[in-house]
N, C-alpha and C positions, 0 to 999 in steps of 0.2 A: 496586461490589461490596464486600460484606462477607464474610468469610471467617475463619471461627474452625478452628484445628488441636485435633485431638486427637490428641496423641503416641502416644497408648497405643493406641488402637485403629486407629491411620492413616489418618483421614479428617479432613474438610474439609466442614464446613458453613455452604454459601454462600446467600443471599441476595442477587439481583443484578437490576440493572436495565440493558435495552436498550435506548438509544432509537436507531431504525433509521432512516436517511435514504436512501430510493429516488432513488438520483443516476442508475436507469438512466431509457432512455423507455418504459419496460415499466409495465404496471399487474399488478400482484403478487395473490395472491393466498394465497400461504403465502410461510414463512420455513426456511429451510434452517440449522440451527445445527449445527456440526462438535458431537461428544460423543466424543472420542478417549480419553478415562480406559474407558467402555465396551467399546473394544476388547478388554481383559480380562479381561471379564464371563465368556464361556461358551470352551468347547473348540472351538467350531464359526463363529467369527468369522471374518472377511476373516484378520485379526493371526496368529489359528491355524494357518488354513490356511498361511500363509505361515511359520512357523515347520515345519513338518508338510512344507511340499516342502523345506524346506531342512537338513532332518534334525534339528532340532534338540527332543530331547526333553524337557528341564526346565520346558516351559510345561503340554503335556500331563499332564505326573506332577506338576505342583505343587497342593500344599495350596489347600486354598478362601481360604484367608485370606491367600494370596499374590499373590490376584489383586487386580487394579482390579475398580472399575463404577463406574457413575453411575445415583443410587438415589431413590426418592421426590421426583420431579419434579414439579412443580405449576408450571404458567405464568398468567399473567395480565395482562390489558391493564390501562389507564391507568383501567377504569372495575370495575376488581377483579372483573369476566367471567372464569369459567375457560374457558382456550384450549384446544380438542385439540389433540391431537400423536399423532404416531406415527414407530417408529423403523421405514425401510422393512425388508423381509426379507433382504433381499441386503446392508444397511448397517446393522449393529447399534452402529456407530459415527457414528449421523448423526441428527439429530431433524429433523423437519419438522411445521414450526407453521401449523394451518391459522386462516387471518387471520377474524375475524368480520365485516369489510368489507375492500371493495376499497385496496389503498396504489397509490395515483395517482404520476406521475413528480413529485420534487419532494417528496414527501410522508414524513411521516416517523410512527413511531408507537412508543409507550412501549413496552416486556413486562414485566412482573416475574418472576422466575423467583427459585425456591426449592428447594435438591435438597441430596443429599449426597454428595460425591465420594470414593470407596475409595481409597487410594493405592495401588497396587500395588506390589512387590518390585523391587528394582532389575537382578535376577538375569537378568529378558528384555529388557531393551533399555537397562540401565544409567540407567534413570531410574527413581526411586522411591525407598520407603524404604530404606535401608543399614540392617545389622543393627547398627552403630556408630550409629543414632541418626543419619545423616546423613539430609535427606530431599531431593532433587533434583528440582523439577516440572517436567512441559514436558507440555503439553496439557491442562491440569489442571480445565478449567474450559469453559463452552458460551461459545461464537462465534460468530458470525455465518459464513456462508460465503462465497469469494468470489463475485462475481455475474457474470459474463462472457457476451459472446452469448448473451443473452435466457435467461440460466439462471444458477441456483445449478449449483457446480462441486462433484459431489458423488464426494467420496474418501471412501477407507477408510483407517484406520490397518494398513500392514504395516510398520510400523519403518523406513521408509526417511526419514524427518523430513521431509515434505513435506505440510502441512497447509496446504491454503491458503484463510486466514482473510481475510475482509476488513479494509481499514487501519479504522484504529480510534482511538479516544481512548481510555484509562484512570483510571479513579480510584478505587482499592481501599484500604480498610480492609483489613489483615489483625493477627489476634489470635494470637498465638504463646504456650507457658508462657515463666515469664522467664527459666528456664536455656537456653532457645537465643534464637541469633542469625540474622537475614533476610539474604541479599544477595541484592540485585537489580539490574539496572539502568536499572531506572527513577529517576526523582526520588525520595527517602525522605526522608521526617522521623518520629520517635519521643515515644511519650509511656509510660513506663512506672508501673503499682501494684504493690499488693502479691504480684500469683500472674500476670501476664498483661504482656506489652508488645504496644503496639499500634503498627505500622507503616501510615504515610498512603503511601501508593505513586502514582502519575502519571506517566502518558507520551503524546505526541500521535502522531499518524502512523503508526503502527507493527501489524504481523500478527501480532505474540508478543513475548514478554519473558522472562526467563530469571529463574527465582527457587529460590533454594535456603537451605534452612534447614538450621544445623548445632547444636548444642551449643556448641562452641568456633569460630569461624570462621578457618578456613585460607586464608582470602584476603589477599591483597597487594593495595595501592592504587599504582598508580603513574600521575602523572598530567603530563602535558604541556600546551602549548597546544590542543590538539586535541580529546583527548579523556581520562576519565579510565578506565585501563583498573584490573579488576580478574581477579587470577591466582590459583589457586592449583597452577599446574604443575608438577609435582617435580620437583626437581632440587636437592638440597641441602647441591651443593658449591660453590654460586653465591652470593655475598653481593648484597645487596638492589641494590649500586651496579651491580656486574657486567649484575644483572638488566635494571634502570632503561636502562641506556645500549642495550641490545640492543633493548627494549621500546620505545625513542622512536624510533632507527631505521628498526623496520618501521611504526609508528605512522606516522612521516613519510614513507617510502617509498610505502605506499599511498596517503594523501590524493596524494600529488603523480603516481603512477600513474593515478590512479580518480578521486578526491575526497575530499571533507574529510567522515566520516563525520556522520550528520544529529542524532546526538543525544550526551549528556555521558558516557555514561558505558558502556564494554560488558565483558562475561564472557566470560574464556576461560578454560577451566576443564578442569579433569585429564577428566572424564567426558565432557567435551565431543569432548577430543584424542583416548579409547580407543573411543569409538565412530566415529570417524574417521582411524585413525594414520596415519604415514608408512609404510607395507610396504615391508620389509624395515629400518629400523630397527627395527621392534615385533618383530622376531623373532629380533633378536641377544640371545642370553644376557648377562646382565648383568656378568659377567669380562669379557668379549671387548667392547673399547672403541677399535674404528679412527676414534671422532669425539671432536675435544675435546669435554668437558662444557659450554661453552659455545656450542659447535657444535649441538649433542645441544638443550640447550634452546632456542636460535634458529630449527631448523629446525620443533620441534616447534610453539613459539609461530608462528610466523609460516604454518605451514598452519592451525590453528586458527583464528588472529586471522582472515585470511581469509575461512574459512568461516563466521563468524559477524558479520562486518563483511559478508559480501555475504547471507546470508540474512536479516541483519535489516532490511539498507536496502537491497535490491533488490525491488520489488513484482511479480516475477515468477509467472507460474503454475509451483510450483515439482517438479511432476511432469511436464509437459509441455514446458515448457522449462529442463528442468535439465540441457541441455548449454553453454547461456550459465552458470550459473551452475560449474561444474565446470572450464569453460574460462577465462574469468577466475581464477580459482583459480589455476590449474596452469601459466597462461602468466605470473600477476604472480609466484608461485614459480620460475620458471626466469629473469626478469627480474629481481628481488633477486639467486638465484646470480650472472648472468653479474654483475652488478656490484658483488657486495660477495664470492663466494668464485668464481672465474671458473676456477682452478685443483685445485679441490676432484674427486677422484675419486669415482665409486659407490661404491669400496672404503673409504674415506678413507684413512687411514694403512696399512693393509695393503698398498696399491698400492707402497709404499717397499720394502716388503720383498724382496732382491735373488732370493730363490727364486719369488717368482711374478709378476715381470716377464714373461714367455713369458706367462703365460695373457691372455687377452683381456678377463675380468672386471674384472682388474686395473688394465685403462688404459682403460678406459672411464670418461669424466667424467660429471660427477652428473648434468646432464641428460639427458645423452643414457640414462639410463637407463628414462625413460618410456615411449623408441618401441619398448623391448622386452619393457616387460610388454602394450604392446598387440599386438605382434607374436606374443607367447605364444596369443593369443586367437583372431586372425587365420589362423596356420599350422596350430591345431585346428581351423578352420573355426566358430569360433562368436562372432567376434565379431560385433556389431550396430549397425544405423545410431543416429549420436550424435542424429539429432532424435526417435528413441522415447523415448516417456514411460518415465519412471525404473522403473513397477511392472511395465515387459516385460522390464526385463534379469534376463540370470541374475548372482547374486552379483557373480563376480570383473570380471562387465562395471560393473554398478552401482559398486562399489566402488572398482575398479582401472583396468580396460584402455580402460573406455570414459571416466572421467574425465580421464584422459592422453593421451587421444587428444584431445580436447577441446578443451586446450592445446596438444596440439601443432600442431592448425587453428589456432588463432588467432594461433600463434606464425609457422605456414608464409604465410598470410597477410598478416600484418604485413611478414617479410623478404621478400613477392613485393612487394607495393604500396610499399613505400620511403615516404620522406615524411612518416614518422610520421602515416602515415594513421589504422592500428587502434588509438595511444592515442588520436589523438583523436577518432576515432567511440567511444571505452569515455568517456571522459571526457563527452561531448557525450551518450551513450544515458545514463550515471549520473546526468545533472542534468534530462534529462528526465523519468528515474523519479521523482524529488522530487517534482514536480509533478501526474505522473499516473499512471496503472495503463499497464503497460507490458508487450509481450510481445516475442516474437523477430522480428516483422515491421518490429514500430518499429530494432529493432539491423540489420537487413539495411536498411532505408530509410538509416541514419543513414549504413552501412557504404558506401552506395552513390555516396552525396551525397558521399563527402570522394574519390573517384579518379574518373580519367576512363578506364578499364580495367574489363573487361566481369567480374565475378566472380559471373557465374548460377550457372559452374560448381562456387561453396565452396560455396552453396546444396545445390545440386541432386543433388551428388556426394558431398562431402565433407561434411556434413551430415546428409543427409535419405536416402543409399543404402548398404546397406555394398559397395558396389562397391571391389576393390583397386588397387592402382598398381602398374607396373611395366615400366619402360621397360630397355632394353638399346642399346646400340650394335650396327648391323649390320655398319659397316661403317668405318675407319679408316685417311685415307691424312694420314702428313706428308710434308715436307721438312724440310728446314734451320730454313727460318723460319715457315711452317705449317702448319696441321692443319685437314684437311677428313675430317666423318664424316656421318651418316647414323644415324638412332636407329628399333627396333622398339618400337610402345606392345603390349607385349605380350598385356593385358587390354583394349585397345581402353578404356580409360576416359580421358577427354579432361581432363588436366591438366597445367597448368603443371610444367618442369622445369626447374633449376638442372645446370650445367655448370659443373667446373672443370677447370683444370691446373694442378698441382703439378711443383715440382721439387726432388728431397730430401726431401718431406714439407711444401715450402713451397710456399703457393698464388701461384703467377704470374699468375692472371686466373681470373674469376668472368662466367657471363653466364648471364640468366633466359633459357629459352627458352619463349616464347608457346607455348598449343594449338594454332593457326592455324601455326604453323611448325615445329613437332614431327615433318612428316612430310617435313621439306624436308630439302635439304642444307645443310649451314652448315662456313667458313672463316673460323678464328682465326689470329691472329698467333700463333708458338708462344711465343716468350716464354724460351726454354730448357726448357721442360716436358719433364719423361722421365713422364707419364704423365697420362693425361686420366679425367678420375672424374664421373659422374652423381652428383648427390645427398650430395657429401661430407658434410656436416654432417649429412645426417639431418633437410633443413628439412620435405619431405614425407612423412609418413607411407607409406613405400615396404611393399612386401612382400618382397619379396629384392631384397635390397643383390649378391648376390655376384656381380651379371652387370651391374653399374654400371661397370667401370673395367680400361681397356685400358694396357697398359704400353707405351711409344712406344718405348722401345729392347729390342733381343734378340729372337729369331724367332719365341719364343711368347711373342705379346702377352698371352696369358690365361693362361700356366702359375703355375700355383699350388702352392708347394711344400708338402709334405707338411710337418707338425708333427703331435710326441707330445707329449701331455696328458696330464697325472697324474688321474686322477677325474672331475669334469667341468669345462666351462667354458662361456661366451658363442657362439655361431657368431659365426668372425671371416671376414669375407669374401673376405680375401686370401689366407688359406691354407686348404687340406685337410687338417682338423683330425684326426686317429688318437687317441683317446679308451683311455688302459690302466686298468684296475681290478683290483686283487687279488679275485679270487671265491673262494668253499668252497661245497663242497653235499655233502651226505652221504646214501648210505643204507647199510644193512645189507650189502652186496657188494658195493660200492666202498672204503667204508668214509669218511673225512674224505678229502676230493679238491681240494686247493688248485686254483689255475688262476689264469693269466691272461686278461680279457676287453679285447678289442680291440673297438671300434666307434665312428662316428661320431656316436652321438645328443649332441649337445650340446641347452643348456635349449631350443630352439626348434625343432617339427618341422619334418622334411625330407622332399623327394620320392623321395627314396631313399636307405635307412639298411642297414647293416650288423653284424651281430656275432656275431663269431665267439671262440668260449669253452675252448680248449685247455686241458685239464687233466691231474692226473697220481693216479689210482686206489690211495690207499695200500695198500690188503687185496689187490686184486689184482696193484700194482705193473705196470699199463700204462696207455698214454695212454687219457681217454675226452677226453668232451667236447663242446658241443655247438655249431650256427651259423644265421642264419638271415642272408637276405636280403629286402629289403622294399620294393615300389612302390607308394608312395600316394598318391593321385589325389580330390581334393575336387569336388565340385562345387557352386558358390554358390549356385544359384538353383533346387534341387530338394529334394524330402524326404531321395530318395536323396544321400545328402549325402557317403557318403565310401565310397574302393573300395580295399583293398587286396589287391596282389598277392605272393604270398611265396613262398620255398621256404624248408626249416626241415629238419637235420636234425640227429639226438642219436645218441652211442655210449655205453652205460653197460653194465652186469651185471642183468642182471633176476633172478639166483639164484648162487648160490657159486659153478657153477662153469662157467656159462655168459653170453655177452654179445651185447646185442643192439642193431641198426642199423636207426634208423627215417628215411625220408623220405618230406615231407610237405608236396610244392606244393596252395595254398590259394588262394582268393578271397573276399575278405568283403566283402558290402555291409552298408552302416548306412545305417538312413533313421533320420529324427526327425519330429518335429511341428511343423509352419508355426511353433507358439507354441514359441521355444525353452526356456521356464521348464518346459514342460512334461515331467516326468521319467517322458514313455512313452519307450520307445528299441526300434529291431526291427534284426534280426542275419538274415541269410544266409550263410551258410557252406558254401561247395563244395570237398571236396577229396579227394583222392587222398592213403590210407594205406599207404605200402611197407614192408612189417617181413622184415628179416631175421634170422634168432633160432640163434643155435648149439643144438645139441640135447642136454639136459641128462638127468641120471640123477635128481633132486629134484623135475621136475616134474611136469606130469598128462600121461598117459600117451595116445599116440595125440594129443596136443598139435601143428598143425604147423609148422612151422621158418620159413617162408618164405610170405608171401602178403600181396595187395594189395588193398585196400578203398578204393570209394566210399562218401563219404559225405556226406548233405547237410541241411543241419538250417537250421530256422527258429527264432526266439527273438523272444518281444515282451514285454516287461515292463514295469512302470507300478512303481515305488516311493517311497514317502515313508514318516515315521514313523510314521503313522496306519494305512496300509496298503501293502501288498504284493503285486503278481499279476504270475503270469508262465506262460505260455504256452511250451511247446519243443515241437517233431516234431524225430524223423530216421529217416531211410529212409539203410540201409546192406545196397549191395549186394558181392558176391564169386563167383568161380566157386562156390565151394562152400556158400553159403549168402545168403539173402536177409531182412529182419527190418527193423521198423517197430515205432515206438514213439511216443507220446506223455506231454507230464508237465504236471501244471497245480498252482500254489503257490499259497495265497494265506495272508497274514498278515493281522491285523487288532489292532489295539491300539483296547482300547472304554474310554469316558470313566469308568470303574470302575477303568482302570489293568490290569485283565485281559487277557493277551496271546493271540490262537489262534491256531495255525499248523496248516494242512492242505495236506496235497499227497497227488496224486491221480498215480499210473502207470500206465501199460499197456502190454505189447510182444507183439507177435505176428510170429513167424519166416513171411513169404514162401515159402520151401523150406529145406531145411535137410538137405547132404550129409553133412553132419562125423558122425563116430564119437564126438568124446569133447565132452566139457560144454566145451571154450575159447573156443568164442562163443557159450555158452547166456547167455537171463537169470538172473542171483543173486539171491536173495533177500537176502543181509545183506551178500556184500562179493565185488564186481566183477573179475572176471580183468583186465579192461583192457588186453586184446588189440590198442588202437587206441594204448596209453600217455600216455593225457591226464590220467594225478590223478597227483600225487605220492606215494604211498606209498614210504614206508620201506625196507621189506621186501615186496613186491609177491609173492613168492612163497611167504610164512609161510603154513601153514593153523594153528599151535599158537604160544603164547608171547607176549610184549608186542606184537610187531612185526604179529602176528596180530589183535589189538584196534583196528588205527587203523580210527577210520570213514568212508566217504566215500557223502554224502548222493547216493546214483544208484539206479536201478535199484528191487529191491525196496524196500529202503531202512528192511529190519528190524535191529536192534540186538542181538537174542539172535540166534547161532549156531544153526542149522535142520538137522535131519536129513535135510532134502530140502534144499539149496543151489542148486542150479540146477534152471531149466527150460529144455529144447529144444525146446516149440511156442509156450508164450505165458504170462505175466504178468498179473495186476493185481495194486494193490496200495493200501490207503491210510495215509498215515501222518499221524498227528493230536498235536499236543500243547499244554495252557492252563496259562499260569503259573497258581503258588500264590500267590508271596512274591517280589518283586524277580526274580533269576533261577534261584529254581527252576520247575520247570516238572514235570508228569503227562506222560508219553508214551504214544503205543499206536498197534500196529501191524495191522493185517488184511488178509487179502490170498488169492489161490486160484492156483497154480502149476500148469501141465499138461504133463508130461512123455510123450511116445511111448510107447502101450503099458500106461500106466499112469492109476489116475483120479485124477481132480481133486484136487487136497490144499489144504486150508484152512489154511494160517498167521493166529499172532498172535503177540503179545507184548505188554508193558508192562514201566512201570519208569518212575525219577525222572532227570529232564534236568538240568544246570548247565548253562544258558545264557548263559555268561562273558560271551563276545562270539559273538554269532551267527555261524556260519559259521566262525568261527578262532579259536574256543578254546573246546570245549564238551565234558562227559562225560555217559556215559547208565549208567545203575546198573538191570540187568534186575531185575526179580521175580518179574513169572509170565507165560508162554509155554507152549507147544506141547511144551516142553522140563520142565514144572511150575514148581513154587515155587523158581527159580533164586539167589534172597537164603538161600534154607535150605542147599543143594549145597556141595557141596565143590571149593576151590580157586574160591572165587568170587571173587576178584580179577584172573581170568584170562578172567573175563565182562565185565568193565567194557568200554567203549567208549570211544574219543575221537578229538576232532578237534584236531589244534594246527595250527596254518598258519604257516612261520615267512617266508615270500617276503616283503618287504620292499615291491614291487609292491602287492602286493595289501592289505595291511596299508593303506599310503598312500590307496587306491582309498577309504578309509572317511573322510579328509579331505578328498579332492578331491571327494567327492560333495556336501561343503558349498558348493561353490563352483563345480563346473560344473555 
């Protein structure tokens, strides 16, 4: 391949030759070549979509000239024939070459290809040009694809770095201007003129190479017997010797884990490590230093080095089986800790610190923190089986929960089999990939060959189902000198468990217990043991630990004392954790209301949580405050996927000089989509609304005091950043009044970068006894009779407090001289950006009150669309009410939304990721 850069315009005009050797017994008839630069070509690509479910907006709004493509293609055989091609419709990232004769097995055939490659921005996936002049490639150029069972493996580019290219030779010419510099790791030699250096580039064996042009090159050469590595990963309070000694360690630690990596020279590199970091390193502020600095760069380089030691010399299919590749990873990182920092905390040095001893975050060592961001995934019910392909998981699995898990299979494995079995089937499967194309069947063959122990079950289970674990003791008799128990599998999932007894905290005796005797009774020596523990160490990915271990002396074997927590912490399974947190919440008639909240939500959920929110009402000077209780109940193998049951109730002021007590037992089903990437989600909601209300001289008249409401509402919605739909009913019945509604949203953001948003209402009253408007529909702003929005000042009709808006019902922005209806509603509200976020609004809509005719509302006016939903203002103009921007006291028309809940706020990052 030849390849000239043009800086200025960031492209790459290549000229390249294939010669293709059919090693399958297939007789071919086209050619499948990966074209991954293309993935940035349109808005509407595989890459797109994929940015589009995962919220991420900067690829959609980006400029034309920020994107890749791959341009003016011409192919050609050996006899200067031009070859069709075509890119399929579903893969605008894939070319297919249709052959002008048959290629026979064994048979091999020239292409020429000639095209122009776009670099793209580095802004969506951290590769590309940098506005510093840096330019970083990775996919840069056509490939051959891999060929597997009687087929090209044909993928898309969604940024999950999993291109799988067939092994290949190299030998590139590339042309650069002479103020920058190439690193690669391939073989390089140089020949530089006047305006141009040209780079001879070579490499055998290999499905990608890593190449990056800088201006000034920030790379480090450090080189061993082994291999020569090249870094440029910040850290730069580390001098080059510091570096060098940390760098040959893990350098030597792997080849002697794994093997001796297959070629001279590899990159690990800053952009490498941030599209890959260690989580939760990558999210401590840069003051806050619980790890030495050279801590801080060992662990970084050494999951890097890693990752690109095993994706470049492991020939795996790397979206299909990238739980081999994930798990080695994360198991030869926990085998470095145990042996070179074996003492080392999750916290690092913060664990010293004599005030957060008590928390359980704090004494949790560095591995064992893996089995709890899988457990994060697990207790929400969304984790996923480790042998699906990488482009089914959703983020935090891909990324986090399901990489960790990974390792921690491979690690529970290795400490079942003894024998140094699992290195040496990892060493024995890595020297067969040398040789030949390798998948996950060859690693279970290899796995199988070195024990004489039945393990269908890491397959079958632990692999390829996401079925849980989780065993209990039933049953627990000693003596003196031993201990005879009895264990419940309480998920019926058929895996090996580990048994220990401790004494003081010291382990007295360890024994594996087989599947085949899991159900038996079993008699240990006791050893001196004061307490017998399932799963100490955390070798099997457990689902609750907290019913693992019986205490052999004192009459409740299982009593667990109660501990206060400052804020939050770890679930520690030996105690019953009381969680306190300083709270405030304010509104207009309570005024600022300090409080104390008590509850057990620690970071991992539970089957049943608590909190309760005591507080003290400075304007009115009495306790309010509020609590709820909660049972929640998953189920693994349905749509219907999670059930919660609660009661919930609040005492606050709803007006200066009255206060009111709601209770509010609930039932919620969530179902989801078989595909869990998929962000439909559906909501059922049953519940019973009790309000009791002191009777106030401020409010609306004929208001009443006391009354309880069914209610029960469906919810399905579908969002990502491209679009938006959502669907609601609720039917809410009462002795005195009966009423049904529907509301339908839909957003759409169009490849113009213009945003529309419409929502469609309608509610019609059943029957309806009440005298006064307290359960009518509103037109601009909701009684909320049921007390589900936040408002402020809930009882304001005049003044600031009177402006908050909340997007329900009519869901008009100017103030209406007709307010409510007591038969029935429609309404529609519409608004299209201009400019970034301003936005046009308008309102239209026909209100039908008893007695009277139909009235036709509207309105319009300009939106700030800050952040959708939690922080927006609306500026009326002209309405029903006239030219309202002309009026007097028109600041008292304005509208808005702030949202200050801290929940909910979050809810806009955690969408990236579940």
């Amino acid at each position: 391949m030849t390849a000239e850069l043009n800086t200025e315009n960031k492209t790459l005009n290549i000229q390249q030759q294939i010669t293709f050797f059919n090693q399958s017994n297939d007789t071919l008839t086209s050619i499948v070549l990966n074209d991954w630069s293309n993935a940035f070509s349109t808005k509407n690509t595989p890459l797109a979509k994929r940015f589009s479910d995962e919220f991420y907006r900067d690829f959609h709004l980006a400029k034309e000239e920020e994107r890749g493509s791959t341009k003016s293609v011409i192919i050609l055989d050996a006899n200067k024939l031009v070859l069709s091609w075509e890119r399929p419709d579903r893969n605008p990232d894939l070319i297919e070459i249709k052959l002008g004769q048959h290629l026979l097995p064994n048979q091999k055939i020239v292409l020429q290809l000639i095209y122009l490659t776009k670099i793209p921005s580095d802004k969506f996936t951290k590769y590309g040009y940098k506005n510093n002049g840096i330019i970083h490639l990775k996919n840069w150029f056509l490939t051959p694809a891999r060929y597997e069972n009687h087929d090209f493996i044909r993928y898309s580019n969604t940024n999950l770095d999993d291109i799988a290219n067939a092994n290949s030779s190299f030998d590139i010419d590339l042309k650069i201007p002479k103020n920058f510099e190439a690193i690669s790791d391939l073989k390089s030699s140089i020949s530089i003129n006047e305006t141009f250096i040209n780079y001879k580039l070579s490499g055998n064996n290999r499905t990608n190479f890593s190449l990056i042009i800088e201006p000034k090159s920030h790379f480090e050469s450090y080189k061993n017997s082994a291999v020569e590595v090249l870094t440029d990963l910040r850290n730069n309070k580390l001098d080059n010797i510091q570096k060098a000694i940390i760098i040959d360690r893990i350098v030597n630690f792997t080849n002697d884990l794994i093997g001796k990596y297959p070629h001279e020279k590899i990159i690990v590199s800053q952009t490498d490590y941030e599209r890959n970091p260690f989580y939760g390193l990558n999210q401590l502020p840069s003051f806050i230093s619980p790890f030495s600095d050279e801590f801080l760069f060992e662990i970084k380089f050494l999951k890097t080095y890693l990752n690109e030691y095993l994706k470049t010399s492991l020939q795996l299919d790397p979206r299909k089986d990238n739980w081999i590749y994930d798990g080695l990873q994360v198991y030869a990182m926990m085998k470095y800790m145990d042996e070179n920092h074996p003492n080392t905390k999750m916290m690092g040095s913060v664990s010293n610190i004599r005030l957060l001893k008590s928390y359980n975050i704090a004494n949790i060592g560095f591995n064992n923190q893996y089995s709890y961001f899988y457990m994060l995934m697990a207790r929400k019910n969304l984790d996923q089986a480790l042998g699906d392909p990488k482009n089914t998981l959703i983020k935090f699995n891909e990324q986090i929960a399901s990489k960790y898990r990974s390792g921690l299979s491979i690690r529970f494995l290795d400490d079942y089999l003894q024998n140094d079995a699992v290195p040496t089937s990892i060493k024995q499967f890595y020297n067969q990939n040398q040789i030949k194309q390798v998948s996950r069947a060859d690693f279970e063959t290899i796995l199988k060959s070195n024990t004489d122990k039945d393990i269908n079950w890491f397959f079958n289970t632990i692999i390829n189902s996401r079925a849980i674990i989780d065993y209990k003791f039933s049953s627990v008799k000693k003596t003196k000198d031993s201990i005879t128990f009895s264990l419940i599998n309480k998920t019926e999932t058929p895996i090996p468990i580990p048994v220990y007894g401790t004494k003081k905290g010291t382990i007295v005796f360890k024994q594996w217990l087989d599947i085949e005797e899991c159900d038996s009774t079993f008699t240990f020596p006791r050893n001196g043991a004061d307490k017998i523990i399932l799963n100490l160490k955390n070798e099997v990915p457990e689902y609750n630990l907290r019913n693992n271990w019986k205490k052999l002396d004192g009459f409740f074997p299982n009593n667990r004392p109660v501990k206060f927590v400052f804020l939050k912490d770890l679930e520690d399974p030996y105690y019953n954790q009381v969680l306190y947190v300083p709270s405030i919440y304010y509104n207009l008639y309570d005024g600022i209301t300090p409080g104390i909240r008590l509850h057990n939500k620690t970071i991992l959920d539970k089957p049943f949580t608590f909190d309760i929110n005591p507080s003290y009402s400075t304007k009115s000077n009495n306790l309010s405050g509020s609590a709820s209780f909660v049972v929640n109940q998953n189920y693994r193998n349905s749509t219907l996927y999670n059930v919660k049951y609660s009661v919930s109730g609040s005492y606050f002021h709803y007006t200066q000089d009255a206060s009111y007590f709601r209770l509010n037992p609930t039932v919620q089903l969530r179902i989801r989509e078989p595909n869990f990437r998929d962000n439909r989600k559906q909501l059922i909601l049953l519940r019973q609304v009790i309000v009791n209300r002191e009777e106030s001289a401020f409010t609306m008249n004929n208001a009443p005091s006391n009354y309880s409401i069914f209610d029960a509402r469906y919810v399905n919605t579908k969002t990502e950043v491209t679009n938006h739909f959502n669907f609601s009913s609720d039917i809410q019945i009462s002795g005195e009044f009966g009423k049904v509604n529907g509301e339908i949203e839909y957003r759409k953001l169009f490849e113009n970068n213009r945003q529309i948003n419409l929502r469609f209402y309608a509610g019609s009253f059943l029957y309806n006894k009440t005298e006064s408007d307290f359960f009518s529909f509103a037109s601009d702003r909701p009684t909320d009779y049921l007390f589900d929005y936040n408002y402020f000042g809930r009882s304001e009709s005049t003044g600031f407090y009177s402006q908050q808006f909340i997007m329900a019902e009519g869901g008009f922005k100017s103030k209406m001289d007709t307010p409510y209806a007591n038969r029935w509603i429609t309404s529609l509200n519409a608004s299209v950006s201009v400019w970034n976020w301003i936005e046009i609004y308008g309102d239209l809509g026909f209100i039908k009150n008893n007695n009277q005719n139909t009235k036709f509302l509207y309105d319009s006016g300009i939106r700030l669309n800050l952040v959708t939903d939690y922080f927006e203002l609306y500026f009326p103009v002209y309405s029903n009410n006239g030219w309202e921007i002309a009026q007097n006291n028109y600041n008292e028309k304005v509208r808005f939304i702030v949202t200050f809940s801290p929940k909910t706020l979050i809810n806009l990052f955690n969408r990236k990721w579940f």
